[in-house]
Structures are given as C-alpha cells and as structure tokens.
C-alpha positions as CSV (number, residue, x, y, z in Angstrom):
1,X,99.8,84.6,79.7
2,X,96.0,84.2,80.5
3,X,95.1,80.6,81.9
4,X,92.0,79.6,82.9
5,X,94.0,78.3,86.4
6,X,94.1,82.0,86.8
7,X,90.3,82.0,87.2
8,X,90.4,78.6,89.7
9,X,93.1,80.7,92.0
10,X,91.0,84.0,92.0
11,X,88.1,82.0,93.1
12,X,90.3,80.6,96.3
13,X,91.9,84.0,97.0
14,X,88.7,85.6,97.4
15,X,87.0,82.3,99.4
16,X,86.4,83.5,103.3
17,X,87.3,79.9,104.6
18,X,90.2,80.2,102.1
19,X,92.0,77.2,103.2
20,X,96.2,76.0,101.6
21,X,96.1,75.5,98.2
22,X,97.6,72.3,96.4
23,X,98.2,72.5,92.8
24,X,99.0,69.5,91.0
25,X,100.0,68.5,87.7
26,X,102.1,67.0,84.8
27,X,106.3,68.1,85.6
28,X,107.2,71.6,83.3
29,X,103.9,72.6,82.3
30,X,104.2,76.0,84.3
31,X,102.8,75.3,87.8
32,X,105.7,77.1,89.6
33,X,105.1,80.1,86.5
34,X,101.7,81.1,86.8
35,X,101.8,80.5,91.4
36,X,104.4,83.5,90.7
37,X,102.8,85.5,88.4
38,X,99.1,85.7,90.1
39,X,101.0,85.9,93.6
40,X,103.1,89.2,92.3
41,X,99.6,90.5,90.6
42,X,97.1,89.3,93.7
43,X,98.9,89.6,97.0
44,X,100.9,92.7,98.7
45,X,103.9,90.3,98.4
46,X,104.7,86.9,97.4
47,X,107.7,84.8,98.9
48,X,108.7,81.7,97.3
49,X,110.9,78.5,98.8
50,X,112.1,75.9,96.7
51,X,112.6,72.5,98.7
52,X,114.6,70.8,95.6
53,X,117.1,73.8,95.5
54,X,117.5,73.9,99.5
55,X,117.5,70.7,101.5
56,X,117.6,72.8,104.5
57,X,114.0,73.8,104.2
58,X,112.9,70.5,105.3
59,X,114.4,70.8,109.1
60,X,111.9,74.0,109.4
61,X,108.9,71.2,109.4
62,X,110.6,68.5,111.9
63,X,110.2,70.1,115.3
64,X,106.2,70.1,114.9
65,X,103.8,71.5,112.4
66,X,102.7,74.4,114.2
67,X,102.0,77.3,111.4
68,X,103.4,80.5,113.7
69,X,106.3,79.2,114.6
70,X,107.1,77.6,110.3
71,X,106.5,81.3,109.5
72,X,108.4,82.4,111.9
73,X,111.3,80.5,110.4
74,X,110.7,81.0,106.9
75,X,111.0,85.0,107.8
76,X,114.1,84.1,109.3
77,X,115.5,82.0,106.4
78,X,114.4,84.6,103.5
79,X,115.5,87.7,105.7
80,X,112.1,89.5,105.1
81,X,108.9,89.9,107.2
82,X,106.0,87.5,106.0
83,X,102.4,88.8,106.7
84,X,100.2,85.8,108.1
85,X,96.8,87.4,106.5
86,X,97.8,89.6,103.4
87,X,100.8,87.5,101.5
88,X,101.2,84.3,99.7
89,X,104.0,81.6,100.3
90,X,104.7,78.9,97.8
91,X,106.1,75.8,99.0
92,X,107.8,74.8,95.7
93,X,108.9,70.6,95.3
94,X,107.5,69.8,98.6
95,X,107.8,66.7,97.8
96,X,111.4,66.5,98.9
97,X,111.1,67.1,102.3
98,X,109.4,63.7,104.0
C-alpha cells in the first residue's frame, strides 16, 4: 500500500542529523501498519514493542533515560541483538507508560 507517509519517512531515514521520529494521528488509521512495513523494507531489521500489550515495558524508562543502557534492555527483553546505527525500534502506545 503506497502512502505518501512513506515519502515523509524516507526523507527522515536518509536525513544525516536524523533525529526520533513521532508519528501522530487519528486511532486505526494504520500508523502502527505502515512504521512496520517501511521498517521491514528500509532497515537491516526492525524490532517492535508494544507498551499497551506489555506494562512491563514502562519499568525499562524509570531508572533514567539514558539511550545505551534502554537498548540495552530492550535487547534483553526481545532476546535479540538491536544495532544502535543500522535498525529501527518502534515504541508502539507510548502513551501508557508515564
């Protein structure tokens, strides 16, 4: 399904100061799709976390904010490596953990 979104997250992708990326909208409109679809076509591998389906997530964040060590425990909690320059993470319903 071609979306012109798909153009907007190309754009960041290839951005040099590429900085985390907030996408907003209207509930079931296909957010959470088309983050999954480019990030299986764009990046080496794509690792998803849902927040609504896993209260647990929220604990990673508590101790401080410190980007190494949150990767370090999302590798942990999704049993699978996570490489810092060439992969994408989706933080899905963030909103659920304060």
């Amino acid at each position: 399904m071609k979306r012109t979104v798909t153009e907007s997250l190309n754009l960041w992708k290839a951005s040099a100061n590429r900085k985390p990326l907030i996408l907003r909208g209207a509930r079931q409109v296909g957010k959470t799709y088309i983050l999954k679809e480019f990030g299986g076509v764009a990046f080496p591998r794509c690792h998803y976390v849902n927040f609504e389906k896993d209260e647990r997530l929220g604990r990673i964040f508590e101790q401080d904010l410190k980007p190494d060590r949150i990767l370090d425990e999302l590798q942990f909690y999704l049993d699978q490596p996570i490489d810092r320059r060439r992969d994408l993470v989706i933080f899905d319903e963030i909103q659920r953990s304060p």
